[in-house]
N, C-alpha and C positions, 0 to 999 in steps of 0.2 A: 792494199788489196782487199775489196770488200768480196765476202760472198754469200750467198745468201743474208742471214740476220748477224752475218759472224765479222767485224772490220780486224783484218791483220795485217797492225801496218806500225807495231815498235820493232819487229824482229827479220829477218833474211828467212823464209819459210822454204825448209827442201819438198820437192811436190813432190808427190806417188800416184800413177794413176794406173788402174784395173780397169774392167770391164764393169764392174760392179760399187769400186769405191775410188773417192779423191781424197787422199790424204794429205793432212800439211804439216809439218813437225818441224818445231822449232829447238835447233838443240842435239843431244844423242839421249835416242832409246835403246836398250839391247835386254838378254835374258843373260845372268853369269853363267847361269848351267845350258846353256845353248855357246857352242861356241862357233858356231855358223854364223850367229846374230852380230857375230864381234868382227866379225871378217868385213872388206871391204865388198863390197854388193852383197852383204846379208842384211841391210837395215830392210830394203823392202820388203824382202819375205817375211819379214817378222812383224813389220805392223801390216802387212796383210793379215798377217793370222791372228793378230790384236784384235783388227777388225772384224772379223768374221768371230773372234769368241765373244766380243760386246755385243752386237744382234742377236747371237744365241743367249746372251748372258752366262755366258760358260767364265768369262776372261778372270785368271788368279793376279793380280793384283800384284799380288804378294814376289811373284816371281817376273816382275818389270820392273827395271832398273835405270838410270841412266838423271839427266837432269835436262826437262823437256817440259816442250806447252805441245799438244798435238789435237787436232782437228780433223774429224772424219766426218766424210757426206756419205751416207747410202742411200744410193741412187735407186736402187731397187722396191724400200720401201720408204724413198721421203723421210727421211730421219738425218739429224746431225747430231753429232758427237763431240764434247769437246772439255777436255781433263790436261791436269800440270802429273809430275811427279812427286811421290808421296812426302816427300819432305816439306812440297810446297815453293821450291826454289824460283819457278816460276811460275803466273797466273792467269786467269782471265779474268774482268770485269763483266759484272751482270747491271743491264736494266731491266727488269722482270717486271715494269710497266710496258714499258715497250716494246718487248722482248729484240735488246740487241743485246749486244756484245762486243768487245772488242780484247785485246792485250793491251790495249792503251786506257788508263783512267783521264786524261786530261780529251782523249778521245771522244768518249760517251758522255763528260763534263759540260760539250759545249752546247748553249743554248739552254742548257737547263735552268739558269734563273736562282738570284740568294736569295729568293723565298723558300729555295731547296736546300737551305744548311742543316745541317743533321746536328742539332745542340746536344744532345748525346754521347753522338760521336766522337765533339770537340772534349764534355768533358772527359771521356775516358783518356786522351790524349794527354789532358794537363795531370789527371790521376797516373795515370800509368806509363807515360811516353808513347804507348800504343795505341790503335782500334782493335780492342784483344776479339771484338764479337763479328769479325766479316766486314763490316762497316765501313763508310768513307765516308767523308765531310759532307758529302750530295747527297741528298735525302732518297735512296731509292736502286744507288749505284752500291751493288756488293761486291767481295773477291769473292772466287770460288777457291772452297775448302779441299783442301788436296784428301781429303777420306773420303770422297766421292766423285764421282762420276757424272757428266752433264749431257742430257739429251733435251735437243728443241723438234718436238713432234705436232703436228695441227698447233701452229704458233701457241705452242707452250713449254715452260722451260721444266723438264723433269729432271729430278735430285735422284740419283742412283747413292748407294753404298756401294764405296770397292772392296767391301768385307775386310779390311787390316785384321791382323793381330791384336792384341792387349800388347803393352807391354813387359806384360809380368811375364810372359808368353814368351820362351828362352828361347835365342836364334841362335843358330850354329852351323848355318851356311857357309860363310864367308866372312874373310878375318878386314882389317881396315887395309891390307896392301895389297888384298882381292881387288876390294872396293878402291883403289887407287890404280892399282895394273889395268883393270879394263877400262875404266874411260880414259888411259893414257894410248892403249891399246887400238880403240878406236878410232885415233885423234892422231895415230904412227902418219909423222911425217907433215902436221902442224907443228907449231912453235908454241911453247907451254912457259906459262908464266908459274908463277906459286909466291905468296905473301907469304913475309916474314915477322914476325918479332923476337922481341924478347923473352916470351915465354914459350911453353911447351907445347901447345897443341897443332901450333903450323907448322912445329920442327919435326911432330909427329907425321905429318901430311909431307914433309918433303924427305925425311928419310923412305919414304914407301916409296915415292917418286924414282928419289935417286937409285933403291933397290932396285924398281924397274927397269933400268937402265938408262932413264931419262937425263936430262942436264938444264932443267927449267929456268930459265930467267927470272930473280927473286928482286923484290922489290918491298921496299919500306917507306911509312911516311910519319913526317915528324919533326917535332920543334926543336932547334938546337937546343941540347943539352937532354934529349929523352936516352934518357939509360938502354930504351932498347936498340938503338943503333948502332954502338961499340961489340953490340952480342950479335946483331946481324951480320953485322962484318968480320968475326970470328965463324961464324957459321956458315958465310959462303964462302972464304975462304977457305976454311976445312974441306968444305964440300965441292971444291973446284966450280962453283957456278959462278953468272955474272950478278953484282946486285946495284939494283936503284936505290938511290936514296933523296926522295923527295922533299924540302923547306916547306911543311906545311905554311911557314910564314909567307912566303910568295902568293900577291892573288891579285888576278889579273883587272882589266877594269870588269863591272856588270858580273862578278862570277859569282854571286848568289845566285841571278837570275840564271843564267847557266847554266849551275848545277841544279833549280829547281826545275827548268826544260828538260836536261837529262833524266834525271829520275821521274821524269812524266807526275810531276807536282805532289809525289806518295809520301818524302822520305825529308825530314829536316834539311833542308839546302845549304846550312851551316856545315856540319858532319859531314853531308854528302861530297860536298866538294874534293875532301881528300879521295872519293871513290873514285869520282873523276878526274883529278889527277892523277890516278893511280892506270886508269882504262886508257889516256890519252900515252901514258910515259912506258908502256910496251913495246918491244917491238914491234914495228908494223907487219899484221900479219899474224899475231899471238889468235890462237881461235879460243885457246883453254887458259881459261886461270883460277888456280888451286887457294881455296882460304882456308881457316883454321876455324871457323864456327860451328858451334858445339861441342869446343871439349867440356864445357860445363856437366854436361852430364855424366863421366867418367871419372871426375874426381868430385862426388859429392859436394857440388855445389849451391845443389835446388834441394839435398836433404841433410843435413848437420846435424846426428844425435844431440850433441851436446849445445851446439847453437838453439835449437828451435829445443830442448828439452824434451826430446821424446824416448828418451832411453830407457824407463821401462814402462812405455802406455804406448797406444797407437795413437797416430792421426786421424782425425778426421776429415774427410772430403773441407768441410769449411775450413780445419786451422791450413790444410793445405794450401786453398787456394790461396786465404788470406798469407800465409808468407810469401806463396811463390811473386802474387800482385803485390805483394805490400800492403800495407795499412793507410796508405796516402791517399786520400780521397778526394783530393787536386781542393779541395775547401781554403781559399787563397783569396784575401779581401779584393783584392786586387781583381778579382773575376766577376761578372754581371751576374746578376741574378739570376736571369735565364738560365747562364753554366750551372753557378750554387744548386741550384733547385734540381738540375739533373745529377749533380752529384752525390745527392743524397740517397740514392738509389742505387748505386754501383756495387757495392760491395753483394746485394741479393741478388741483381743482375749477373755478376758473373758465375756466382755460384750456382744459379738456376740455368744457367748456360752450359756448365760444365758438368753439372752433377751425374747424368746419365752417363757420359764419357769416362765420369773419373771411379763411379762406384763400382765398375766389373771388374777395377784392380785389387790384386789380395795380398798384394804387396807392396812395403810402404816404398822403397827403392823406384818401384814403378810407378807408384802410385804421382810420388814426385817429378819426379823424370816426366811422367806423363801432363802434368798441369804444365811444368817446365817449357814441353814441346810445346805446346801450344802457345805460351808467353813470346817465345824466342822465334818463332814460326810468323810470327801477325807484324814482326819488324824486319827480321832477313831478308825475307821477299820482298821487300817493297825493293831493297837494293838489288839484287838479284835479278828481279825481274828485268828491270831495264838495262843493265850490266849488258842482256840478249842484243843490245844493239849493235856492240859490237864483238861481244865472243861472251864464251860460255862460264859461271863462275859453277866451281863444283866443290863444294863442302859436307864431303862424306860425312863428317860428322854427325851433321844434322839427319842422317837417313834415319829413319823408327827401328829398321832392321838391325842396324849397327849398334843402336841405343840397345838395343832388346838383347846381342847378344851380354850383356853385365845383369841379365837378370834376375842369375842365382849369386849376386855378389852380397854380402855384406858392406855397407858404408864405409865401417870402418877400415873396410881395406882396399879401400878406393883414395882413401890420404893420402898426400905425397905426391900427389900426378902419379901413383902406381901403373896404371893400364898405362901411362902416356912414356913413362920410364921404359916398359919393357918389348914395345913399341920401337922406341927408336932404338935400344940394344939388340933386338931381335933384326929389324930391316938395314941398319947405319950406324953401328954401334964406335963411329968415331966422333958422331954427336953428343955422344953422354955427357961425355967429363963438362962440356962447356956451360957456365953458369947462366940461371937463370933471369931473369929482373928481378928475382924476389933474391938471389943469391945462393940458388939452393943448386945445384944440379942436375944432372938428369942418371945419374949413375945408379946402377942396383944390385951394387956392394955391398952387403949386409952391414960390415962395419958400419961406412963413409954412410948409409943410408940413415943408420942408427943415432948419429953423430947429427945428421939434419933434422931428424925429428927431434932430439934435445932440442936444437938449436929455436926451431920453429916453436918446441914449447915455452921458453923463454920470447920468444918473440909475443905468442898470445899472451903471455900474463902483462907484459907492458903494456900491451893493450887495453887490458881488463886496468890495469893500475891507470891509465888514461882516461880511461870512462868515470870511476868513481872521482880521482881528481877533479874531472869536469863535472861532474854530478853535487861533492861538493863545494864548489865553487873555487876550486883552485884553480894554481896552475897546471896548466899539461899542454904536450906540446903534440900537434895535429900534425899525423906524417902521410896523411891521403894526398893522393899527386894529381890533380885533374888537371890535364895537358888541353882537353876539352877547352875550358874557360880563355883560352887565347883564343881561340878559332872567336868564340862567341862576345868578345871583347871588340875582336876587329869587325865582327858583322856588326857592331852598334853605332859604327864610325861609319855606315854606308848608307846611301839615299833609300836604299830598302828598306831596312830598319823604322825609317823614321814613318816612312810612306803605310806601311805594315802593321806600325803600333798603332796609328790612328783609324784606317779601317776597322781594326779590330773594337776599336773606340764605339767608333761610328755605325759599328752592325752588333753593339752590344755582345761582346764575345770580352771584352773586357771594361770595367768599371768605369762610368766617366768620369770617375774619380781620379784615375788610377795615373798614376806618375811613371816617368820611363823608370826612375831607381828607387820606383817599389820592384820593380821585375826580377828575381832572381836570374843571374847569367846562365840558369841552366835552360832557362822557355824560352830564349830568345832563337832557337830556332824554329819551333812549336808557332810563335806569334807571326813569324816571319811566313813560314809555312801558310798557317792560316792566310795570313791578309794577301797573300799571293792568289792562292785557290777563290778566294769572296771576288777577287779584284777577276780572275778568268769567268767565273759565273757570272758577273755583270757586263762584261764583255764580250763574250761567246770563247771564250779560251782561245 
């Protein structure tokens, strides 16, 4: 459905039409403090009144909720409008040469030409698994930043702020089983999915669920023998639900290509694939399905006194960012020159990119949390986004609002999955006792609690006695489990693969030096990715 400069054609778009405005919203929008807006025929009245405070520029931001792509024409003064929700869940693409648009990247890709690779782009990719700065592989196509607002006026594309919060900036609206009750609320009487594993933060997301009275269909995927599938199956079972459990080893003929059609060519097509078997092995008919991303930021993940050494000095914006990206600056012999030479530059790049954002926090909590969101923000979405093709993914987690209400927390009492503990004691407290992947529980028993942080402290010093071992040249024994590396084993055995590594040869994005087993198993979806995207651009997608 094209309209105007706008093509919407990844998602099922509900129309609204006034006298005045055409609305198209993909998704659910509502207010939590409007409880009209939650009712069934409350949606229109409420993005009517969206629309009418954006032309005033009156519209709070702050108080729109939901996980959406919406699109507004006013008719009246020639103006369109068009923004995701603030977490970013979903997006639009910009060509701000051309002034189009669309929800589809593989959409605005065609015809564009690999005179149009963005080598920049690709290194930040191999640097960070990301495009952390808006960016796509096509020189000219960006996503639009969910902190603001987009108007196309006399064919031009104008950047609004939707004025957020900071972080540091304490919310105490609405708790995580608010943010769970209303989009189940809204959704009364679809069929609701919700991911599971073996750890905490999905079990956090389905005890809310289940408080709300819901019985979601849970589903897992996974290689025989992943630890988190014995605990999924404790867990629906406790929980009376049905659950899936999906052979990540199973994979059909062409399902690279597949999964990279599905995710509209944004997201590693290795990875991806479990998405899409996860979206296909629903019931038919699932509109909503509940993830578990961003409990990172709940249990001090993106700030570690004692990891990063900040216990009595602050952060600075730089050591910030530099932990939250890493120190890896994709510098890998195996990469072209072209890439090397743009690598060199990434580490000022980000910082000069983020520094205004990240310097109005006055709190190091936030301050992290804050670089955090934006890290985890530039990869979620790209699955997400496309996920709208066939129903909605909603990962409360990920909201700024929810992030923000921990903002007068101390780190150190964010240890433990503390907030994710009390969480599911609070909504489903027959989920506690059951053990974690790490083996800890979910209980918040002062004893049995006390008893796990021993345990966990002995666990880190093995750790530390593992690094120097390996430091001095001993033995030690490596207990990191990357279940990843089979997915990416089997993609190397596929006509893709082989096709992929040589484009990339061939358009100098890697070394023509470069051997397939120089590749580390972790880029091989990254390479795959690329040579797919060069091979659309030379084709018309």
């Amino acid at each position: 459905m094209k309209i105007g400069e706008i093509d919407l054609c990844i998602s099922e778009y509900k129309e609204y039409h006034t006298e005045r405005f055409d609305m198209y919203l993909s998704g659910d929008i509502y207010n939590l403090d409007d409880k009209e807006s939650l009712e069934p025929g409350g949606e229109a009245k409420y993005l009517e009144s969206i629309a009418k405070a954006i032309t005033n520029q009156e519209a709070d931001f702050e108080r729109i909720y939901g996980y959406y792509r919406l699109f507004i024409v006013d008719k009246e003064i020639s103006s369109q409008y068009f923004f995701s929700d603030n977490l970013g869940s979903q997006r639009f693409y910009m060509n701000e040469n051309t002034i189009s648009v669309s929800d589809s990247f593989l959409s605005l890709m065609k015809g564009i030409g690999v005179d149009k690779i963005d080598r920049n782009a690709i290194a930040q990719l191999f640097a960070w698994g990301t495009i952390a700065d808006g960016k796509t592989i096509a020189k000219g196509i960006t996503k639009t930043d969910s902190d603001y607002y987009y108007e196309i006026k006399d064919k031009t594309i104008i950047k609004h702020s939707k004025g957020l919060k900071r972080f540091c900036d304490k919310y105490t609206g609405h708790n995580l089983y608010d943010f769970v009750a209303a989009e189940c609320r809204v959704n009364k009487g679809n069929l609701i999915g919700a991911r599971v594993t073996g750890g905490n933060d999905s079990r956090a997301i389905l005890a809310s669920i289940l408080k709300s009275g819901n019985k979601p269909e849970t589903i897992i995927t996974g290689h025989a023998g992943n630890p988190d599938i014995p605990i999924s199956k404790k867990i629906a079972d406790i929980a009376g639900v049905d659950l899936v459990i999906l052979d990540s080893d199973e994979h059909e003929n062409g399902w690279i290509e597949k999964s990279y059609d599905f995710f509209d060519g944004c997201f590693d097509p290795v990875l991806a694939y479990r998405q899409l078997q996860t979206v296909r092995s629903l019931k038919a008919g699932t509109r909503l399905l509940f993830g578990g991303v961003g409990g990172e930021f709940y249990k001090n993940y993106y700030i570690n006194p004692f990891r990063d050494k900040i216990i009595f000095q602050k952060a600075s914006v730089r050591d910030v960012v530099n932990k939250v990206f890493g120190h890896n600056t994709g510098c890998y012999a195996w990469l072209s020159d072209s890439i090397l030479q743009q690598t060199k530059g990434l580490e000022k790049q980000i910082l000069e990119l983020f520094q205004d954002k990240l310097e109005v926090e006055d709190d190091q909590l936030a301050l992290f949390n804050h670089a955090g969101f934006y890290r985890l923000r530039s990869t979620f979405s790209d699955i997400t986004n496309s996920i709208t093709r066939d129903m909605i993914q909603a990962d409360p987690l990920v909201d700024p609002r929810l992030i923000r209400s921990i903002a007068d927390k101390n780190p150190f009492f964010l240890a433990m999955a503390i907030w994710q503990r009390r969480q599911i004691h609070r909504d489903y407290p027959a989920l506690s006792e059951i053990e974690t992947d790490q083996g800890y529980s979910m209980t918040v028993n002062p004893i049995k609690l006390t008893y796990e942080r021993i345990k966990k402290g002995f666990f880190w010093a093995s750790r530390v006695t593992a690094r120097v071992r390996r430091t001095l040249g001993l033995k030690w024994k490596d207990i990191t489990q990357n279940y990843w590396d089979v997915d990416y084993a089997a993609a190397r055995q596929t006509d893709a693969w082989l096709k992929c590594f040589q484009i990339c040869k061939d358009y100098e994005i890697l070394s023509k030096k470069a051997k397939e087993d120089d590749i580390p198993l972790a880029c091989t979806g990254i390479i795959i990715l690329l040579g797919m995207n060069i091979e659309g651009m030379k084709n018309g997608a």
